[in-house]
C-alpha positions as CSV (number, residue, x, y, z in Angstrom):
1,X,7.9,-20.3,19.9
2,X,5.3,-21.1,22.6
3,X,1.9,-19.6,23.2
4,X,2.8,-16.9,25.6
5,X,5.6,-15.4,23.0
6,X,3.1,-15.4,20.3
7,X,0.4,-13.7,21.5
8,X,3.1,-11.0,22.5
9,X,3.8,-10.8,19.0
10,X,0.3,-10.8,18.1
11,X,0.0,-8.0,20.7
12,X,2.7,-5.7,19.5
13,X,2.6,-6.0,16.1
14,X,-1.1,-7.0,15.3
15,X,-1.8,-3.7,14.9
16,X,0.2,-2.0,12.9
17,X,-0.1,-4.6,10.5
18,X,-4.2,-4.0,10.6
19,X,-3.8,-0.6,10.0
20,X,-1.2,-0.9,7.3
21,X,-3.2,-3.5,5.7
22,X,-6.2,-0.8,6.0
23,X,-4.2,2.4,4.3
24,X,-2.9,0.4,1.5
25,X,-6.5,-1.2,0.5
26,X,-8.1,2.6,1.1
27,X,-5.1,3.8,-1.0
28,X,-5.0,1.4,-3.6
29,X,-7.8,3.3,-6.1
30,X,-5.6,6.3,-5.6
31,X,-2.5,4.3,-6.3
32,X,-3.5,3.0,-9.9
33,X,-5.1,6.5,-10.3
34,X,-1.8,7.7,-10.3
35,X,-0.4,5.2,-12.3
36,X,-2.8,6.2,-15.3
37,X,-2.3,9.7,-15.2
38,X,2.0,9.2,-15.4
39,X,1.2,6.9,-18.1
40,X,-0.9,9.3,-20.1
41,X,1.8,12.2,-19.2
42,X,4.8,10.0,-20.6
43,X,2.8,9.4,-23.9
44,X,2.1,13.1,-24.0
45,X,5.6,14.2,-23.6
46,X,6.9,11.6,-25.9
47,X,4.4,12.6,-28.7
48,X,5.5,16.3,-28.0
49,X,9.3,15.7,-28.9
C-alpha cells in the first residue's frame, strides 16, 4: 500500500472511527450503569422465586 492509498483510507474512514471512538468512551459510564442495574434485577428476581 503506498502513501497516496493510505491517506485515502485515512480520509474515508478516519472519521468515523474518531467519532465511534468518541460515543463509546461518552457511553461507557452509561454502559456499566446498565450492567449494575441488570445485575441487581437478576438477584432480585432470583431471591423472589
Amino acid at each position: 500500500m503506498d502513501l497516496d492509498q493510505m491517506l485515502t483510507a485515512a480520509a474515508n474512514y478516519g472519521f468515523p472511527m474518531l467519532v465511534s471512538c468518541y460515543l463509546l468512551v461518552r457511553m461507557e459510564n452509561k454502559i456499566d450503569k446498565l450492567c449494575a442495574n441488570i445485575d441487581a434485577l437478576t438477584r432480585v428476581i432470583a431471591a423472589a422465586k
